[in-house]
C-alpha positions as CSV (number, residue, x, y, z in Angstrom):
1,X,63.8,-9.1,-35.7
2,X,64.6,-9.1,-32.0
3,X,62.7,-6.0,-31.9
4,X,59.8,-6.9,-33.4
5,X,59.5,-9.6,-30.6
6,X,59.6,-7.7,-28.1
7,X,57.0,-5.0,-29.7
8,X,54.7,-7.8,-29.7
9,X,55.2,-9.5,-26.4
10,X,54.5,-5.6,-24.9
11,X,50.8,-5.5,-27.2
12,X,50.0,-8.9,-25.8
13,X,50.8,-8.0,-22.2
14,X,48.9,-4.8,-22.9
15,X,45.9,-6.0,-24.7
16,X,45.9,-9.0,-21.8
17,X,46.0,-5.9,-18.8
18,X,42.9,-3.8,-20.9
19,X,41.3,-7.8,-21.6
20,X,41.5,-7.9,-17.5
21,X,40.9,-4.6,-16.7
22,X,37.5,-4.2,-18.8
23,X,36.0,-6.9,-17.0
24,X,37.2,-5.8,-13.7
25,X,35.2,-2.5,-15.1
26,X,32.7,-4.1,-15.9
27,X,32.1,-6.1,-12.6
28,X,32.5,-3.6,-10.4
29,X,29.7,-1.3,-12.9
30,X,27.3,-4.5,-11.9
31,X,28.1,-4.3,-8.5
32,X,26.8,-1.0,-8.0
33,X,23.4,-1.3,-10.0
34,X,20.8,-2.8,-7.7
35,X,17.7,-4.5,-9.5
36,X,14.5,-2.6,-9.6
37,X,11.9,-3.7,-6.7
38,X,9.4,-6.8,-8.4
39,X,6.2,-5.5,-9.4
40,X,3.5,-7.1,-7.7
41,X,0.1,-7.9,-8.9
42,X,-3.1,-9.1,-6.8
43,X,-6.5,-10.2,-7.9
44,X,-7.9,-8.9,-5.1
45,X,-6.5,-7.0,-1.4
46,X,-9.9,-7.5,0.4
47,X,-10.5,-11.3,1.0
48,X,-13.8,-13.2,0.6
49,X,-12.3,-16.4,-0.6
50,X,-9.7,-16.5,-2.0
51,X,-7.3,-14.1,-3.9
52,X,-4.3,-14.5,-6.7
53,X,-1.1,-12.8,-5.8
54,X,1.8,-12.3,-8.9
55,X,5.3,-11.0,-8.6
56,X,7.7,-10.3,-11.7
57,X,10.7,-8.9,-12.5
58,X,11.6,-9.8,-16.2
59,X,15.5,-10.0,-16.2
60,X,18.0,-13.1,-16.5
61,X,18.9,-15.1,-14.0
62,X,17.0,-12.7,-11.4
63,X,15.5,-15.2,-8.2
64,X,12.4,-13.4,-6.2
65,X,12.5,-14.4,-2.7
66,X,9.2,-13.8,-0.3
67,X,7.9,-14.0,2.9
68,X,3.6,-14.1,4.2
69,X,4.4,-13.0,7.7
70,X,5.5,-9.3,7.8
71,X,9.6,-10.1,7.8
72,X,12.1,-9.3,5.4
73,X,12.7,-11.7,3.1
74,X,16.0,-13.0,2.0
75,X,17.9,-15.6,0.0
76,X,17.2,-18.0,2.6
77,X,13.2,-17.1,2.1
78,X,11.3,-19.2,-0.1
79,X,11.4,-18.5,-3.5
80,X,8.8,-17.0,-5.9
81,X,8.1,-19.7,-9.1
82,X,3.9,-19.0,-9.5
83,X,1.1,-17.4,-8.5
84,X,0.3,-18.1,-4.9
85,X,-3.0,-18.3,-4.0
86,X,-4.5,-16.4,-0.9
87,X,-6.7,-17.2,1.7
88,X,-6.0,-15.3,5.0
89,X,-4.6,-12.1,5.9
90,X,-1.2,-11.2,6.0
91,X,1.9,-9.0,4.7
92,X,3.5,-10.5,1.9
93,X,6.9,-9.3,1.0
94,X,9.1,-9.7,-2.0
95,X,12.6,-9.0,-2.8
96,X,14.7,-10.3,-6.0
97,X,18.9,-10.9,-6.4
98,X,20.9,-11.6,-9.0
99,X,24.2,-13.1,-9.0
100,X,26.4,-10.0,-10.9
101,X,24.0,-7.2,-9.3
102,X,22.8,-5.6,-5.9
103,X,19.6,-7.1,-4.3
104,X,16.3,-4.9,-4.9
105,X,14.3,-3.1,-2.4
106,X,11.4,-4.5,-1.0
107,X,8.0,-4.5,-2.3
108,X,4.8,-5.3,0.2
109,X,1.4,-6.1,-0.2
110,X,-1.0,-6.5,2.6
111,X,-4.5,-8.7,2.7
112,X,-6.9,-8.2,4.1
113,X,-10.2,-10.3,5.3
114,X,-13.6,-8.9,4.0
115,X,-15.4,-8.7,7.6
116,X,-18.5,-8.5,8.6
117,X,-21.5,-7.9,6.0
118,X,-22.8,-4.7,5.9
119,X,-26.5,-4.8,4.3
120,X,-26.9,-0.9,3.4
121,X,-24.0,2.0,4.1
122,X,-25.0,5.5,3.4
123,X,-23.7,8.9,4.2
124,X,-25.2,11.9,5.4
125,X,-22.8,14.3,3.5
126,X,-23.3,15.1,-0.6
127,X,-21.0,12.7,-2.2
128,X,-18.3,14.8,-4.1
129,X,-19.1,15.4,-7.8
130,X,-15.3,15.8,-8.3
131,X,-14.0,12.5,-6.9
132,X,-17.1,10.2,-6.3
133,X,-15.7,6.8,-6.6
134,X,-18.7,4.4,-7.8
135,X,-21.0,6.1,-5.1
136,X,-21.4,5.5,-1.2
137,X,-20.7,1.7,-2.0
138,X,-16.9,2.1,-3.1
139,X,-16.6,1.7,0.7
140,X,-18.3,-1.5,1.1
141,X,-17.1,-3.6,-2.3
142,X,-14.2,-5.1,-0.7
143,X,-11.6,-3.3,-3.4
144,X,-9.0,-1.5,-2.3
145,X,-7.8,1.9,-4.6
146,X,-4.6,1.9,-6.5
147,X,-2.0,4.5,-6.4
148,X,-4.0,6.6,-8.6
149,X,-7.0,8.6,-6.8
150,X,-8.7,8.9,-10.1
151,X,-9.1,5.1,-10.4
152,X,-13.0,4.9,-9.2
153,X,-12.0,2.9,-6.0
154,X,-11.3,6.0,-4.0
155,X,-14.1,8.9,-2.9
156,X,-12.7,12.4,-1.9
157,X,-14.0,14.9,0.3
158,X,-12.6,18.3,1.4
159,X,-15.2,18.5,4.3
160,X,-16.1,15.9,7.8
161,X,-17.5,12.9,6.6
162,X,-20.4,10.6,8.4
163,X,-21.1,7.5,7.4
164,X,-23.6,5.2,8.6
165,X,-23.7,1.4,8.4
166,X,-26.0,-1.3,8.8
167,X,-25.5,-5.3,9.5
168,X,-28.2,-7.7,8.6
169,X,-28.0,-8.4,12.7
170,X,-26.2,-7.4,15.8
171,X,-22.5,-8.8,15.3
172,X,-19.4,-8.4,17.5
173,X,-17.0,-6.0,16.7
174,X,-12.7,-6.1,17.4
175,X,-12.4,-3.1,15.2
176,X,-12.6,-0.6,12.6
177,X,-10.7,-1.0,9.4
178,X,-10.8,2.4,7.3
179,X,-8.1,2.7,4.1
180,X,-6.9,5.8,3.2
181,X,-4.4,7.8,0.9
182,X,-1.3,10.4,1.8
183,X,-0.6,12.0,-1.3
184,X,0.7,15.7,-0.3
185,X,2.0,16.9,-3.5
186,X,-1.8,16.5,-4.8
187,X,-3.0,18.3,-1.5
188,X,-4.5,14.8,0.0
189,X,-3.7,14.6,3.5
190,X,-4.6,11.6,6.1
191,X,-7.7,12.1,8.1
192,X,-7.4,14.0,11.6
193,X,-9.5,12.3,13.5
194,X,-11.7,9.5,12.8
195,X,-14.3,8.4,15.5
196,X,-16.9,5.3,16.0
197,X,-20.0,4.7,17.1
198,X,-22.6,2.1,17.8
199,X,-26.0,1.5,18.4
200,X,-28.9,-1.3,18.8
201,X,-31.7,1.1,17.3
202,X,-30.4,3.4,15.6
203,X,-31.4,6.0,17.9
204,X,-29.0,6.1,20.6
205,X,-25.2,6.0,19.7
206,X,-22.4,5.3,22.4
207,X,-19.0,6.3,21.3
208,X,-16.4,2.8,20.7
209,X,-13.5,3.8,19.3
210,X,-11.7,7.4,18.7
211,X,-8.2,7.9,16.8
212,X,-6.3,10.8,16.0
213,X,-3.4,10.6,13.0
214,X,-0.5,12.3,13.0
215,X,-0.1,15.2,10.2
216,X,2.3,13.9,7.2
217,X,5.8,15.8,7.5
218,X,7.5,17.4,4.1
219,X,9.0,15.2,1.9
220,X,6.8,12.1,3.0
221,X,6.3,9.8,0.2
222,X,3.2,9.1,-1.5
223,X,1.3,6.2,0.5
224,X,-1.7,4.2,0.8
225,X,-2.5,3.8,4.3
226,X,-4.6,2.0,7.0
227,X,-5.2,3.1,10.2
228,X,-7.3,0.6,12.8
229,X,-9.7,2.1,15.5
230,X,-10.6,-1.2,18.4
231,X,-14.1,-1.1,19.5
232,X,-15.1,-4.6,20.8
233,X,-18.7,-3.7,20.9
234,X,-21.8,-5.6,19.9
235,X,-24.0,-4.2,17.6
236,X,-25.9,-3.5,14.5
237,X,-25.8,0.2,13.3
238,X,-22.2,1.8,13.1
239,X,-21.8,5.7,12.8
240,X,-18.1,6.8,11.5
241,X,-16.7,10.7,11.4
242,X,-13.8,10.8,9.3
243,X,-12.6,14.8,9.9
244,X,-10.2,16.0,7.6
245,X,-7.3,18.1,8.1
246,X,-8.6,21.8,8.6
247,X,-5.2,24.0,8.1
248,X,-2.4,22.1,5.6
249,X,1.0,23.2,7.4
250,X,3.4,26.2,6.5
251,X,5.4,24.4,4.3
252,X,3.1,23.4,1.9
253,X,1.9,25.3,-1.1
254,X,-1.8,25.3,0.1
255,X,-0.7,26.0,3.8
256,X,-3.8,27.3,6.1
257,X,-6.3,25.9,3.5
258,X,-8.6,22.7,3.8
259,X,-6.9,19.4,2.8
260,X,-8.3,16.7,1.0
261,X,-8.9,13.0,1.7
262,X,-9.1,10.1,0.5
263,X,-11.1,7.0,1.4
264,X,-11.4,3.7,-0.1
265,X,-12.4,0.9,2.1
266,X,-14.5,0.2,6.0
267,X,-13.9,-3.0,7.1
268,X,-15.9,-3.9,10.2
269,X,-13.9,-6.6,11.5
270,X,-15.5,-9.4,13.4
């Protein structure tokens, strides 16, 4: 009988050690999964009003934290509970935690306000029957493209690109807005040079603005990209050259071969 006591005091030490044990397991498995980055849906990236911004990350207990000036956010940042209405421009950041699991990385969204009006944009190159977009006025309809070039919001060229733009009147200019995607493993590289000019008449052009962008290096990620070009000029007729990258480098698949690129927005900021 005394036996048989001690047999099961030793199963309920051992069951309690594998009880305490499991949940040790258990915690230290949650400490090392980090929550996926929240998803984060806008109504609109180009601003004319107003625009609806949603975050979401559908698991318990998960808090989404956020910030509307460029910094990371943290716990301390306010947190997410709605839709938040937008009406300037700005970097919005989001970030969720859990209290069993590792913090997520960061997802961003930038606005962006609409500028100035253009009344008529044209090009003087054949739009691209492959990747067209919605015609020359994908540049001009305040939508920004989505990860996907195939979307309709982007055009593609594999050639220089000019494109001309009008405003209903002679308007101040700070700068030159042009989106644009980096998406190597599809053999869409970043412009090479992009370069502005203005004019009263549309006869004589003075070069504003000129910007040359660094070549994407191998294993870059897939990005969506802005690059800004300051003018401060007056005027009413804007010319841009977007020139693509001539030779892709040596350690890509299509190396010495013409790259692709991708456009989806001008923005002519006042």
């Amino acid at each position: 009988m005394k036996n048989l006591v001690v047999l099961l005091g030793l199963i309920l030490i051992s069951g309690c050690k594998i009880d305490k044990d499991s949940k040790v397991n258990k915690y230290l498995q949650s400490e090392a999964v980090a929550l996926v980055a929240p998803t984060l849906v806008a109504s609109n990236l180009v601003i004319d009003s107003v625009a609806t911004l949603k975050a979401s990350l559908p698991y318990p207990d998960v808090e989404i934290h956020y910030t509307s000036d460029g910094t990371a956010p943290d716990e301390t940042s306010p947190e997410y509970t709605g839709p938040i209405k937008v009406t300037n421009p700005g970097v919005y950041s989001f970030k969720a935690y859990h209290p069993f699991l590792q913090s997520s990385e960061i997802s961003t969204v930038t606005f962006y306000k609409s500028g100035i009006k253009v009344r008529e944009v044209s090009m003087l190159n054949e739009i691209n029957a492959k990747y067209p977009g919605n015609g020359v006025n994908t540049l001009i309809d305040n939508q920004k493209g989505s990860n996907s070039y195939s979307d309709g919001r982007w055009m593609g060229f594999d050639e220089d690109v000019v494109v001309e733009l009008e405003m209903p009147s002679e308007n101040k200019a700070t700068k030159v807005i042009i989106g644009y995607m980096s998406a190597t493993g599809a053999w869409i590289f970043s412009p090479a040079k992009i370069t502005v000019w203005v004019s009263d008449d549309k006869q004589d052009y003075t070069q504003v603005g000129m910007v040359e962008i660094e070549t994407e290096k191998k294993g870059d990620d897939t990005a969506l990209k802005n690059v800004e070009i300051p003018i401060n000029r007056t005027g009413k007729y804007f010319k841009i050259k977007i020139e693509n990258l001539k030779e892709i480098p040596q350690w890509h698949d299509g190396k010495g071969t013409s790259a692709w690129h991708f456009i989806d927005e001008i923005i002519i900021d006042e």
